[in-house]
C-alpha positions as CSV (number, residue, x, y, z in Angstrom):
1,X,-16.9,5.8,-10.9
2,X,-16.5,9.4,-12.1
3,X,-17.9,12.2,-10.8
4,X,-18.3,16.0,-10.9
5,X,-17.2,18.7,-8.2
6,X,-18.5,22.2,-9.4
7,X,-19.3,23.7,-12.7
8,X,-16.9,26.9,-13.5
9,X,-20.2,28.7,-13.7
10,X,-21.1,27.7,-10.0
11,X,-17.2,29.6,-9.4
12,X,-18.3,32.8,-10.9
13,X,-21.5,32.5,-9.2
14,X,-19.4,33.2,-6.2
15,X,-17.5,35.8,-6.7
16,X,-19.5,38.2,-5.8
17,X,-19.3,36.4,-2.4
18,X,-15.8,36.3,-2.3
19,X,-15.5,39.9,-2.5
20,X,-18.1,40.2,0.2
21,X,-16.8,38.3,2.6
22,X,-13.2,38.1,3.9
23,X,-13.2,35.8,6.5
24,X,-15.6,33.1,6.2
25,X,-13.8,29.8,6.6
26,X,-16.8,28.2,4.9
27,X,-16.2,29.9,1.8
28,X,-13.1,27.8,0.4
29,X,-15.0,24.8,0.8
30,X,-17.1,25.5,-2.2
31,X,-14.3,28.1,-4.1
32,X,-12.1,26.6,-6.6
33,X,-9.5,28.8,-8.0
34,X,-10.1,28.4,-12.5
35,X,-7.1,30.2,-13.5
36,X,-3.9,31.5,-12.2
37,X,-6.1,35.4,-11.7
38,X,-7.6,33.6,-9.3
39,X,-6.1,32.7,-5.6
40,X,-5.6,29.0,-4.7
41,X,-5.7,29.0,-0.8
42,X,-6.2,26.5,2.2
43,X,-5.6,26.7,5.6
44,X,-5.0,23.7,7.7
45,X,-3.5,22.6,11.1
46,X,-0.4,19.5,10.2
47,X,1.1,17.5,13.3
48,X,3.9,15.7,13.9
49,X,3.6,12.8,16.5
50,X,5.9,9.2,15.9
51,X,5.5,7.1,18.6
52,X,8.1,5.9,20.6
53,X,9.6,2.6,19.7
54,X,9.8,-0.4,22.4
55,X,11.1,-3.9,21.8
56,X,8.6,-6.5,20.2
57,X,9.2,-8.7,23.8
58,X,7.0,-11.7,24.4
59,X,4.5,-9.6,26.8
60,X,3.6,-7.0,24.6
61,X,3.2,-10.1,21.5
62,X,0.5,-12.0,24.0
63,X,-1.4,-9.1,24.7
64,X,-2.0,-8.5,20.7
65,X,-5.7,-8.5,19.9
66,X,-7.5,-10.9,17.5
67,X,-10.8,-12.4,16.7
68,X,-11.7,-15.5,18.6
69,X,-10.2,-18.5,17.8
70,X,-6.9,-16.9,15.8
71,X,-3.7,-16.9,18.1
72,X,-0.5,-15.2,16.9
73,X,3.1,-16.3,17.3
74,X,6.8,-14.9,16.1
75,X,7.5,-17.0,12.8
76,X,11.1,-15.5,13.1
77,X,12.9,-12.6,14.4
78,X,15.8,-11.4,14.1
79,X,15.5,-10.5,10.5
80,X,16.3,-6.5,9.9
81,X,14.1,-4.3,8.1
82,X,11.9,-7.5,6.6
83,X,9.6,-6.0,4.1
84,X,7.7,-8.2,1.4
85,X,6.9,-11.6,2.1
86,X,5.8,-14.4,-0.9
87,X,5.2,-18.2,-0.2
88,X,6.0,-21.3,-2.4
89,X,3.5,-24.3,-2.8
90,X,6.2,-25.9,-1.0
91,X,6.0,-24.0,1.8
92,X,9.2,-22.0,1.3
93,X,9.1,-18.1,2.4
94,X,10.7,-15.7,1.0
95,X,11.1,-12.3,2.5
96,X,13.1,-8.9,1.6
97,X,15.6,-7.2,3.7
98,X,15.1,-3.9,2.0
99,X,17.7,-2.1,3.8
100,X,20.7,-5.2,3.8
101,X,20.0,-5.8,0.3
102,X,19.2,-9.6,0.4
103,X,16.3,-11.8,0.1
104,X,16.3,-14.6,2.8
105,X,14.4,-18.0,2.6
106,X,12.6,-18.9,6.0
107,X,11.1,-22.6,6.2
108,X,9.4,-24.2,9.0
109,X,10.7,-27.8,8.9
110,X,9.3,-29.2,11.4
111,X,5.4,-28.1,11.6
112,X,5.6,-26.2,14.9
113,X,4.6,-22.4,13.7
114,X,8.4,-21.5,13.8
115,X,11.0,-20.8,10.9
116,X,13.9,-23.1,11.9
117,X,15.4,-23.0,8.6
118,X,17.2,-19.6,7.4
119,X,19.4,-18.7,4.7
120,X,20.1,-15.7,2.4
121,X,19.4,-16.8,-1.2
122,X,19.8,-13.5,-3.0
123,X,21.9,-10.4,-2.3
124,X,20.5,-7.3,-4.7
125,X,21.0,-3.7,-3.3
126,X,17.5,-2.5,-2.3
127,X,15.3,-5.3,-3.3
128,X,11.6,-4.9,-2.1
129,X,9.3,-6.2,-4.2
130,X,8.7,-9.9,-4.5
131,X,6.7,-12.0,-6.8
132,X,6.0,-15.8,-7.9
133,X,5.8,-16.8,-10.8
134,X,6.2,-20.4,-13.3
135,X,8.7,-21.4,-10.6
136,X,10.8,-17.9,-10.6
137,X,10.7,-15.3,-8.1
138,X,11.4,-11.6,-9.3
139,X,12.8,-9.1,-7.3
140,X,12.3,-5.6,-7.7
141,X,14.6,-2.8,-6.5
142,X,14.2,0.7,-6.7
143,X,15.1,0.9,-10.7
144,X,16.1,-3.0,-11.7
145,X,13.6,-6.2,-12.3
146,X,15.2,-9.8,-11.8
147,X,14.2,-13.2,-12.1
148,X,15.7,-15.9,-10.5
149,X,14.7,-19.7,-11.3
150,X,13.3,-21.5,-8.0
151,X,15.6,-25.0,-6.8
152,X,14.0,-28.5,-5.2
153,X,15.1,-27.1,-1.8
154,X,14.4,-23.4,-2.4
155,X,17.6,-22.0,-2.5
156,X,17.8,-19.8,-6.0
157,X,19.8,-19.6,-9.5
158,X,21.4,-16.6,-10.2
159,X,19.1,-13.9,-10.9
160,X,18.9,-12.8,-14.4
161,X,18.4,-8.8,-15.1
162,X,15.2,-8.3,-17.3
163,X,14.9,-4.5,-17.0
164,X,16.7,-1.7,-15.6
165,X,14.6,0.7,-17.0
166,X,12.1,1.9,-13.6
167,X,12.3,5.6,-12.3
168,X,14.5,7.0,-9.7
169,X,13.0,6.4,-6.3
170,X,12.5,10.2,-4.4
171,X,10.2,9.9,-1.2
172,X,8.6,6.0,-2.2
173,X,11.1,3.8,-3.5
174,X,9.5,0.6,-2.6
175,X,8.3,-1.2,-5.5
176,X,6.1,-3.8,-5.5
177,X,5.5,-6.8,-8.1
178,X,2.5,-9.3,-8.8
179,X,0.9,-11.6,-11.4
180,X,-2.5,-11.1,-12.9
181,X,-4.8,-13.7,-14.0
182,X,-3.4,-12.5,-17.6
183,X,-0.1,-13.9,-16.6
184,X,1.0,-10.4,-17.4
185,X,3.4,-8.1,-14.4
186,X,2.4,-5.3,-12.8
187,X,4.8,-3.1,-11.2
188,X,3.7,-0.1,-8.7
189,X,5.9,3.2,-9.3
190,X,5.6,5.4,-5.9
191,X,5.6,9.3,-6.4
192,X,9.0,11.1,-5.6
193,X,7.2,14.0,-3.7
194,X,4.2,14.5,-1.3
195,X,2.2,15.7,-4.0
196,X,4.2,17.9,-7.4
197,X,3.7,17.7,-10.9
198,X,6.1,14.1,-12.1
199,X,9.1,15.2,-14.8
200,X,8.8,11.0,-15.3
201,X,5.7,9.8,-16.4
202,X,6.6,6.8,-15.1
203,X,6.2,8.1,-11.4
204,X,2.4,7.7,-9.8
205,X,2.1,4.9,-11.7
206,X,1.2,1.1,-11.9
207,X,2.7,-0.6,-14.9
208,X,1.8,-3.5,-17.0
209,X,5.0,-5.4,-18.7
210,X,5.2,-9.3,-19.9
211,X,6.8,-12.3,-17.6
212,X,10.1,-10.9,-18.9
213,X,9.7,-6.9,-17.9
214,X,9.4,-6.6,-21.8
215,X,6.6,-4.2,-23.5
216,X,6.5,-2.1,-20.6
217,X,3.3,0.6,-20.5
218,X,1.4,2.1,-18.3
219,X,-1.3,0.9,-16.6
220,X,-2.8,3.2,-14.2
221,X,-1.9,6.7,-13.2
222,X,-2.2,9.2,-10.7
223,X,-2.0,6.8,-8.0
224,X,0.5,8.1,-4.9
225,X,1.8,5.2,-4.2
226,X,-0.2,2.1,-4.3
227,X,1.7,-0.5,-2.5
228,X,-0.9,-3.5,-2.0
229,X,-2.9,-4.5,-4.7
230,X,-4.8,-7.8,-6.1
231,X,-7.4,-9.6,-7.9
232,X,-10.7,-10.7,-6.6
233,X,-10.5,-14.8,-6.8
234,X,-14.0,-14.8,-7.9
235,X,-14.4,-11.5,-10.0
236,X,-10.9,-11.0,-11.5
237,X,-11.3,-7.2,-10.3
238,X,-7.8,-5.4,-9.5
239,X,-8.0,-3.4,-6.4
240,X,-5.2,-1.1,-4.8
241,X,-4.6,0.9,-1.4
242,X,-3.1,3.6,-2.0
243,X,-1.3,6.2,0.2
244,X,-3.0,9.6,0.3
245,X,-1.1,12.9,0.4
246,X,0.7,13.9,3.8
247,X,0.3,17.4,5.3
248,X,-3.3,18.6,4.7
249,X,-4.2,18.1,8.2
250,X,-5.7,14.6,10.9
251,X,-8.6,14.2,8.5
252,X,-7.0,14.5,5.0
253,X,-6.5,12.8,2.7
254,X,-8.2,9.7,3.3
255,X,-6.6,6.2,2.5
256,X,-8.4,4.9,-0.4
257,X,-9.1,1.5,-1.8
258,X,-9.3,1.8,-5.6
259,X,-10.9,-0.4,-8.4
260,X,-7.7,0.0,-10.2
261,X,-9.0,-0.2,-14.4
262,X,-6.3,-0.2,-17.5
263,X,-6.1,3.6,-18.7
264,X,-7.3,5.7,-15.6
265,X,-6.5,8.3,-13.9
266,X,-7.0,8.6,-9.9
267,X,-6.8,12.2,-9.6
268,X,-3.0,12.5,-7.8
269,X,-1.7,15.3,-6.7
270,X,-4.7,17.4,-7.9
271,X,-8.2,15.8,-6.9
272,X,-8.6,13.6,-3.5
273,X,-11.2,11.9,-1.7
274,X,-14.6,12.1,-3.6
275,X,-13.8,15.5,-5.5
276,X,-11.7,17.7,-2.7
277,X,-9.1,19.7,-5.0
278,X,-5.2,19.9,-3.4
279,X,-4.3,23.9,-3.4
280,X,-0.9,23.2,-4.5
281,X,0.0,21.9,-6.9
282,X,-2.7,23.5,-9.3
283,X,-3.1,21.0,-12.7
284,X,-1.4,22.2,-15.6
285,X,-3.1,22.8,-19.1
286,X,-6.6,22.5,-17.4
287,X,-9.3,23.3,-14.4
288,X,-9.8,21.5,-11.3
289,X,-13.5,20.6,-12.6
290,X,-11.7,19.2,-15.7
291,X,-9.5,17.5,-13.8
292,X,-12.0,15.7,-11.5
293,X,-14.2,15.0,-14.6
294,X,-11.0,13.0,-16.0
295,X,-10.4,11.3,-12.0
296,X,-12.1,7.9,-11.2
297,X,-12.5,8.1,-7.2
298,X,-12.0,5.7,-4.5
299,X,-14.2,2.9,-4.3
300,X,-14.1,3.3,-0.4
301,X,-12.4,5.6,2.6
302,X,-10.0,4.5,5.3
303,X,-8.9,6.9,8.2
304,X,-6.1,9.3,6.5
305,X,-2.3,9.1,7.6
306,X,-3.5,5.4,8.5
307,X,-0.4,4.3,5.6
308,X,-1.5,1.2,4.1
309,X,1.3,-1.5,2.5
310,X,0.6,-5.2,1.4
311,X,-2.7,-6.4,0.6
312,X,-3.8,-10.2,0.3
313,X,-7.0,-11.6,-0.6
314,X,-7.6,-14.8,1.5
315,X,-7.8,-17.7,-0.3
316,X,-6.2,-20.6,2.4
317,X,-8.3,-23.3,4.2
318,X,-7.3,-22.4,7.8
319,X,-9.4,-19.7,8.7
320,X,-13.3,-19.6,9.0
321,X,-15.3,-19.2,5.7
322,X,-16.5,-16.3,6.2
323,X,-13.0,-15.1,5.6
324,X,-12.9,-16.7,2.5
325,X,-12.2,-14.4,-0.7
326,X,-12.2,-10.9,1.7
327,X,-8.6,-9.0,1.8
328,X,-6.3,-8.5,4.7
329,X,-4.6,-5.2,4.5
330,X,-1.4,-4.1,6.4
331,X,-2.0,-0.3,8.3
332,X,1.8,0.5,9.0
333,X,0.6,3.0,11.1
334,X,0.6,7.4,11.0
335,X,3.3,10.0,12.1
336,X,1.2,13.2,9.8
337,X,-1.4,13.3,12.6
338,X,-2.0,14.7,16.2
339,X,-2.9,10.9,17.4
340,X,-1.8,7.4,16.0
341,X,-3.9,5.8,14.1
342,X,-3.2,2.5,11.9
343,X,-0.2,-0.1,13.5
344,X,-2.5,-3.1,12.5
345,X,-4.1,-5.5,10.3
346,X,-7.4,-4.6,8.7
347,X,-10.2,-7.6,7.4
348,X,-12.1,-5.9,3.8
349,X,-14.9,-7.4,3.4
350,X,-16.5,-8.1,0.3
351,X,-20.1,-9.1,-0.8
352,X,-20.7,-10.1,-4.1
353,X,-17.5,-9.3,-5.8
354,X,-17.6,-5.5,-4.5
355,X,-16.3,-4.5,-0.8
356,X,-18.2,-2.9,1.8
357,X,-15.8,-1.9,4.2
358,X,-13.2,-2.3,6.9
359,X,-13.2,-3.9,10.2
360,X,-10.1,-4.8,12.6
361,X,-8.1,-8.2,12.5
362,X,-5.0,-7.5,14.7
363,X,-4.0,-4.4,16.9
364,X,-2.4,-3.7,20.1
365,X,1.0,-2.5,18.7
366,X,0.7,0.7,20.2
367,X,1.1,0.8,23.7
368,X,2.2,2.9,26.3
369,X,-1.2,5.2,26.2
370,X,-0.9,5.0,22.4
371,X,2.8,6.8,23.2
372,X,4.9,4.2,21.9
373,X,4.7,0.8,19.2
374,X,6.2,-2.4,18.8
375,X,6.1,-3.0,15.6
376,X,5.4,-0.5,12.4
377,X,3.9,-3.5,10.0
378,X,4.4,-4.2,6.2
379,X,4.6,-7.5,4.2
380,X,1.7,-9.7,3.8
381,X,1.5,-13.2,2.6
382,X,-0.7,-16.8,2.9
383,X,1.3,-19.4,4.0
384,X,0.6,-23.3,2.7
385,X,-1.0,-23.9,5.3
386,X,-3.3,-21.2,5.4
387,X,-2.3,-19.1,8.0
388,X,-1.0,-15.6,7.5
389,X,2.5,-14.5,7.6
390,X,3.4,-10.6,8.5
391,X,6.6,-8.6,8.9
392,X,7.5,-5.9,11.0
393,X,10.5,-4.1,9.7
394,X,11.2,-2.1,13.1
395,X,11.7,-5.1,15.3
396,X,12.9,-7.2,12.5
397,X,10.0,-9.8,12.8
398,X,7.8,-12.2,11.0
399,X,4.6,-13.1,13.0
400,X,2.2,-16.3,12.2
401,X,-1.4,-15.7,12.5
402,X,-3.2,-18.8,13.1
403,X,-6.9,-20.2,13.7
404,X,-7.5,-22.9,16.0
C-alpha cells in the first residue's frame, strides 16, 4: 500500500524551527531536506560485532531448539559453502556450492534422514541460484542463466547457456531463480552498494523473463536485495524478504516482507520502513515526499540486520496443519549491530491469504553467551517427504527438519 510522509509545506512550516533551534535531536525526525539549499543530515551510532565461529559438532546440533514434536538431524555435511537447495518429485536434492562452482546431487537412498548418495552433477563458476522446472534445473550465476535437462537417476545433461546478459555482481552477487504459477522466471538482481543511485537499471531489481531467459524486463524495483520470495499456494500473491540497508544504526532499517506487484517501486536507497527517508543518497530529479508517494511499503517488519535468504511456503504432508500454506524464512543472522540477532529459522504466518507476523521455528546457533555461532544459515527447500531441508554455508551442512 502507498503512503505519504510529509507535505513540502509541512517542511517550510519548520523552518522557522530549524533556525531556532540548533540542537534538538527531535528535530530531524520530522525535517526532510527538499532541495540541495537545504542540509540532508543524520546522526547515528553503527556497530560491528561477528560472532565467533565454532564447529557444527553433534552437542551443539542436539541442543538446537524446535517446536514440540519436530527433531532435527545433519542431512550431510561436509559440503563447502552450500547455498541454494531445490528438490525433485523423485526425491533428488540439489544444492549449490557457491564458492567451488558446482552443483552437487544429494539423495537419501535408503529412508534413514541421511544423504548417502553424493555426486557433483554440474561444475559452473559461481552458480547460486537454483530452480525446477518441466524436468530442467537452471542455474544462475552471478551474470549467466543455464538449463540443464534432468536424467532417470538425477545426474544432469549438459547445461545449455540461455542468457548471459545479468549485471555485474558488486556487494550481492547471489542470484536467485523460481517459477511462477504463469510458468514465467523470475530472477532477483541484488544491489552493488549499501544504498547509491544504480548506473544499471538492472540492479535492485526482480526480473520477469520466459522458461528460456528470453523477453527479459523488469519486474519490480528498488528492492535491495530480495533473496527469498514465492507465491501463496492458495492466493497466487508473490511475496519477498528483502535485505534492508546496513549502517544506519541496531534499529534500522528493518527487514521487510513485501507484496512484491509487476511495476513497483519499494522505495531503495531513498525511502525505508513505513516512510523514513535515507540521508544519503538524496533521489535524483525529485523530493523525498515524491519519492515515498511513488514507494509501496512493506507489508510487515522483521528485526533490522536480522539478513533474511530463502523463503518457502510449506506445502508437504509431514508437519502439523497448522503449518500448512505459512512460509519458513531463513535469518542468516546480523554483524551491523551491537548484539546478534537472526542465526535461525522463522515460521510466517498467514491468515486468509495475508500474513500476520513472525514467530521462531529453529534457534540455538548462537552460543557461547550469544559470542560465537555454529552455523550462519541460507538455503531452503521441502523435501518429498515433507520435511524441510537447510544449509549452512559456514560449517558446510545440510540439516533435516522433521516432525514426529
Amino acid at each position: 500500500m502507498k503512503k505519504f510522509i510529509f507535505p513540502s509545506v509541512l517542511v517550510f512550516c519548520f523552518m522557522g524551527l530549524f533556525f531556532a533551534c540548533t540542537s534538538d535531536d527531535d528535530f530531524w525526525d520530522t525535517f526532510i531536506p527538499e532541495t540541495e539549499e537545504d542540509p540532508t543530515r543524520d546522526q547515528n551510532s553503527t556497530y560491528v560485532f561477528r560472532p565467533a565461529v565454532v564447529e557444527a559438532t553433534d552437542q551443539r546440533v542436539n541442543q538446537l531448539k524446535l517446536p514440540q514434536g519436530f527433531s532435527i538431524l545433519k542431512f550431510a555435511e561436509n559440503l563447502g559453502e552450500a547455498r541454494i537447495i531445490v528438490t525433485s518429485e523423485a526425491g533428488h536434492v540439489y544444492v549449490s556450492l557457491r564458492s567451488e562452482g558446482e552443483v552437487l546431487l544429494l539423495e537419501d537412498t535408503n529412508n534413514d534422514g541421511m544423504a548417502d548418495r553424493r555426486e557433483t552433477v554440474a561444475t559452473l563458476e559461481n552458480a547460486h541460484g537454483l530452480a525446477i522446472h518441466n524436468n530442467r534445473l537452471y542455474i544462475v550465476t552471478i551474470k549467466e542463466i543455464y538449463a540443464a535437462d534432468i536424467n532417470e537417476d538425477g545426474t544432469l545433461g549438459e547445461p545449455e547457456l540461455l542468457n548471459s546478459s545479468l549485471p555485474d555482481g558488486g556487494q550481492h552477487p547471489n542470484r536467485t531463480i523460481k517459477f511462477g504459477p504463469d510458468g514465467m522466471m523470475y530472477v532477483t538482481i541484488g544491489s552493488t552498494c549499501n544504498a547509491c543511485i544504480e548506473p544499471n537499471e538492472l540492479h535492485a531489481t526482480m526480473v520477469q523473463a520466459n522458461a528460456n531467459a528470453g523477453d527479459m524486463r523488469i519486474y519490480a524495483e528498488g528492492l535491495r536485495n530480495t533473496i527469498g520470495f514465492g507465491w501463496h499456494p492458495d492466493t497466487g500473491v508473490l511475496w519477498g524478504m528483502d535485505h534492508g540497508i546496513d549502517m544506519l544504526g541496531d534499529t534500522e532499517q528493518n527487514e521487510e516482507l513485501n507484496e512484491i506487484m509487476e511495476g513497483e517501486h519499494y522505495g531503495w536507497p531513498h525511502i525505508f520502513d513505513d516512510g523514513q527517508y535515507n540521508p544519503n543518497p538524496r533521489p535524483e530529479d525529485m523530493t523525498y515526499v515524491e519519492f515515498a508517494e511513488m514507494s509501496v511499503f512493506p507489508e510487515v517488519h522483521y528485526t533490522a540486520h536480522a539478513a533474511p535468504m530463502e523463503m518457502e511456503f510449506y506445502t508437504g504432508n509431514q508437519f502439523p496443519t497448522e503449518y500448512q500454506n505459512d512460509a519458513f524464512v531463513v535469518f542468516r543472522g546480523s554483524w551491523n549491530r551491537s548484539h546478534p540477532v537472526g542465526y535461525k529459522v522463522a515460521r510466517l504466518i498467514f491468515e486468509n491469504g495475508q500474513p500476520v507476523g513472525f514467530e521462531d521455528f529453529l534457534t540455538g546457533f548462537l552460543v557461547n553467551n550469544n559470542n560465537a555461532h555454529f552455523g550462519r544459515l541460507v538455503g531452503l527447500a521441502i523435501h518429498v517427504d515433507g520435511s524441510l531441508l537447510l544449509t549452512d554455508d559456514t560449517n558446510g551442512v545440510m540439516y533435516r527438519i522433521s516432525y514426529n
